[in-house]
KEVEXTOR-892259 format. One record per residue (C-alpha): residue in three letters; residue number from 0; x, y, z. Coordinates in pm, whole numbers. Example, Ala and Ser with C-alpha at 12.3 -4.5 7.8 and 13.67 -1.06 7.14 Angstrom:
BEGIN
SITE:Ala:0:1230:-450:780 .
SITE:Ser:1:1367:-106:714 .
***
This chain:
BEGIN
SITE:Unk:0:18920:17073:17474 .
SITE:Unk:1:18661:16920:17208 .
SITE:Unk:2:18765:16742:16871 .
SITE:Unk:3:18936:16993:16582 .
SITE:Unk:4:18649:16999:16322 .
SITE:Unk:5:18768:16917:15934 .
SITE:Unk:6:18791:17277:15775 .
SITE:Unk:7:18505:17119:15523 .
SITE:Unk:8:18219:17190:15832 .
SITE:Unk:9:18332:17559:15857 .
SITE:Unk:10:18101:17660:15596 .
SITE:Unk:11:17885:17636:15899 .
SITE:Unk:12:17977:17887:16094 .
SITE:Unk:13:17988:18098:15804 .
SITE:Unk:14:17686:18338:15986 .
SITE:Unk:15:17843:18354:16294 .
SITE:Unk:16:18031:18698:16431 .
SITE:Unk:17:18349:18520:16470 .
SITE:Unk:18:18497:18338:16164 .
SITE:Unk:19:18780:18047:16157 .
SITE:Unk:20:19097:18170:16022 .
SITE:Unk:21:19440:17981:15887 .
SITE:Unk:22:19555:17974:16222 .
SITE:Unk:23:19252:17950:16408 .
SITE:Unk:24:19037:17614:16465 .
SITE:Unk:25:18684:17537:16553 .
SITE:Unk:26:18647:17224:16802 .
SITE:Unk:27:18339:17006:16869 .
SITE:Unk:28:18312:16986:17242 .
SITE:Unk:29:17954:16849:17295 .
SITE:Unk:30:17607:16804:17204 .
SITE:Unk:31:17264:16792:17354 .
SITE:Unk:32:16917:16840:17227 .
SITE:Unk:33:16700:17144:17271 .
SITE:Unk:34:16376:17026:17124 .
SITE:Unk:35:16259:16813:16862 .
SITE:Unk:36:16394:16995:16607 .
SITE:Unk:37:16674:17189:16765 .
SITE:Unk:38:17013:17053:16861 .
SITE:Unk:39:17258:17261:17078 .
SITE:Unk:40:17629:17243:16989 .
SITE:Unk:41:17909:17352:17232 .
SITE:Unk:42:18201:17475:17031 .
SITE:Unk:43:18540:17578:17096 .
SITE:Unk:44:18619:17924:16862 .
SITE:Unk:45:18831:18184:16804 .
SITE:Unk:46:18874:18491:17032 .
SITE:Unk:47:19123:18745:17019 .
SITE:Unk:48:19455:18539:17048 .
SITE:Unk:49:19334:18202:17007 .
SITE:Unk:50:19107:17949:17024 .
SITE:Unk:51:18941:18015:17364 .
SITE:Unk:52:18535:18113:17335 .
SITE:Unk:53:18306:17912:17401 .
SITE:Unk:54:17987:17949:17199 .
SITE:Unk:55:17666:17742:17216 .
SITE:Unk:56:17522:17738:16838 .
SITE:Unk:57:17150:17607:16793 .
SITE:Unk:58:17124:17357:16483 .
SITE:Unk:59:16788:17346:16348 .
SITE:Unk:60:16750:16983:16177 .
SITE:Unk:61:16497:17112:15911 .
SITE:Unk:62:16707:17409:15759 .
SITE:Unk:63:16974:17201:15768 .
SITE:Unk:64:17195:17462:15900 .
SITE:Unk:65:17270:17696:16251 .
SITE:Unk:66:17066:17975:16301 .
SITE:Unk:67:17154:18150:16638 .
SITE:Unk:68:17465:18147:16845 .
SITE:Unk:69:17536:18224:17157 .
SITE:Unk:70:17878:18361:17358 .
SITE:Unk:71:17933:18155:17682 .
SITE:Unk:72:18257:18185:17767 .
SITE:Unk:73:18589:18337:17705 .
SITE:Unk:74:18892:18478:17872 .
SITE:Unk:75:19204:18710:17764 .
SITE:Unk:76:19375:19060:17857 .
SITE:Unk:77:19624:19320:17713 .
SITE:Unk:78:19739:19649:17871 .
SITE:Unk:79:19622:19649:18205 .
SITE:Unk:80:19292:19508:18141 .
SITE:Unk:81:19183:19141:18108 .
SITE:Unk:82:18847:18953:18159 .
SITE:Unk:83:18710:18635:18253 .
SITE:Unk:84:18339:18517:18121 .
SITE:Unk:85:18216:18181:18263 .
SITE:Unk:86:17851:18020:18198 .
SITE:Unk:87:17629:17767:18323 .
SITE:Unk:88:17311:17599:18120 .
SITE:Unk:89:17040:17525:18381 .
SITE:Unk:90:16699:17530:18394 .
SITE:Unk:91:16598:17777:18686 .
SITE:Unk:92:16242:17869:18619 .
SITE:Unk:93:16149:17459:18604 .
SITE:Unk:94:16003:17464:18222 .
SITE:Unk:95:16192:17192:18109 .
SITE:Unk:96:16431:17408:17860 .
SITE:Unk:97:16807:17504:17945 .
SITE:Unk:98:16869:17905:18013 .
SITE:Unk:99:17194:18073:18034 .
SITE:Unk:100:17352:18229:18304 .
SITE:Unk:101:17632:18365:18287 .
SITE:Unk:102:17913:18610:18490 .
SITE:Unk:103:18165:18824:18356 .
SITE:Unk:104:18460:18971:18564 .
SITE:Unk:105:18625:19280:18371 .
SITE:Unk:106:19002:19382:18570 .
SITE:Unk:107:19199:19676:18528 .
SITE:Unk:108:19518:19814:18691 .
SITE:Unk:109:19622:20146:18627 .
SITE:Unk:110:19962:20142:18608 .
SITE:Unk:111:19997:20518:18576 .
SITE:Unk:112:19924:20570:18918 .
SITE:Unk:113:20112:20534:19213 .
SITE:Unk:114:20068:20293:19398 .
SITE:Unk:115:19905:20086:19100 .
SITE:Unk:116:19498:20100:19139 .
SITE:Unk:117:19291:19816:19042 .
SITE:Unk:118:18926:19840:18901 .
SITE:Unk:119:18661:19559:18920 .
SITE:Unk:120:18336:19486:18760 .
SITE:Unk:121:18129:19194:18788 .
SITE:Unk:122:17831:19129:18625 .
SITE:Unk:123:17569:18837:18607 .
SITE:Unk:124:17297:18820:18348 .
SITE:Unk:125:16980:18520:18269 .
SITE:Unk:126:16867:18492:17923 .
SITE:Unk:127:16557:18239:17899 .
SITE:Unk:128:16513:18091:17593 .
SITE:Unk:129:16206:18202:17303 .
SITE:Unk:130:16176:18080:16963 .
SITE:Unk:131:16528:17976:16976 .
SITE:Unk:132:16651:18277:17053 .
SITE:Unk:133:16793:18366:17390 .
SITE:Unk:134:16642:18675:17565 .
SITE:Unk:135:16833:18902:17890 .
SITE:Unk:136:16585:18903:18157 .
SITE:Unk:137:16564:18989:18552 .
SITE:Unk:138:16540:18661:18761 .
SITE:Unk:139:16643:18626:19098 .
SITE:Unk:140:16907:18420:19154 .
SITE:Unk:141:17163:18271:19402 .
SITE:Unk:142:17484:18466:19294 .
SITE:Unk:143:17683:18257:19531 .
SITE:Unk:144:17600:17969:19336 .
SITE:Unk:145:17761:18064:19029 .
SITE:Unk:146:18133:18139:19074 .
SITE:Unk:147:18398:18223:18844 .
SITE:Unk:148:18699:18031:18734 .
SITE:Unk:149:18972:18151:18962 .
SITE:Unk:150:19260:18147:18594 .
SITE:Unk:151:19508:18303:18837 .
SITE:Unk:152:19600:17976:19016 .
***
């Protein structure tokens, strides 16, 4: 759930694509170091309805200030259509540095039809970290492994 940050730190998060709003919050939920210089910071955001992203934002000590976010999680749906996005920090090429997997899972039902139709896609991307930035790549990987939230029960 994280802590509700003081509207004072929301200056911020001033460069990132989402922005807090009077009825939207930003919550501390955790933080970890990425190097020497670099801290990551899990935050709780806004999305479309509420307050239910989850973004990892890279704090560079030096600057003083964040200077690359990062979308790993988030979950809504309106008119036939929802999605769920989950995302795990791991290191799977053994360098020592956390990369992001993560799995998406759009649904749609078409309501039109008769009987109703449902439409599924599912997709799974790596990004491996470079000069604090993360980058999509190919990497083989045990899909199994990383499973989505079931929000339905």
């Amino acid at each position: 759930m994280g802590k509700k940050l003081d509207s004072t730190f929301y200056g911020y998060f001033s460069s990132q694509s989402w922005s807090p709003q009077s009825n939207h919050y930003i919550y501390a939920c955790y933080k970890f170091p990425l190097s020497n210089n670099r801290i990551g910071l899990i935050v709780r955001c806004p999305s479309q309805y509420d307050e239910s992203a989850i973004d990892l934002c890279i704090w560079d000590n030096s600057l003083k200030k964040i200077i690359n976010s990062f979308e790993l999680a988030d979950s809504f749906g309106d008119g036939g259509w929802e999605f769920v996005k989950d995302a795990w920090l791991e290191d799977i090429n053994k360098t020592g540095e956390l990369n992001i997997i993560t799995r998406k899972q759009d649904n749609w039902i078409e309501e039109n039809d008769s009987p109703s139709k449902k439409s599924t896609t599912d997709s799974l991307k790596i990004y491996l970290i470079k000069n604090d930035y993360y980058i999509p790549t190919i990497v083989t990987v045990d899909t199994n492994k990383f499973k989505l939230h079931d929000w339905n029960h």
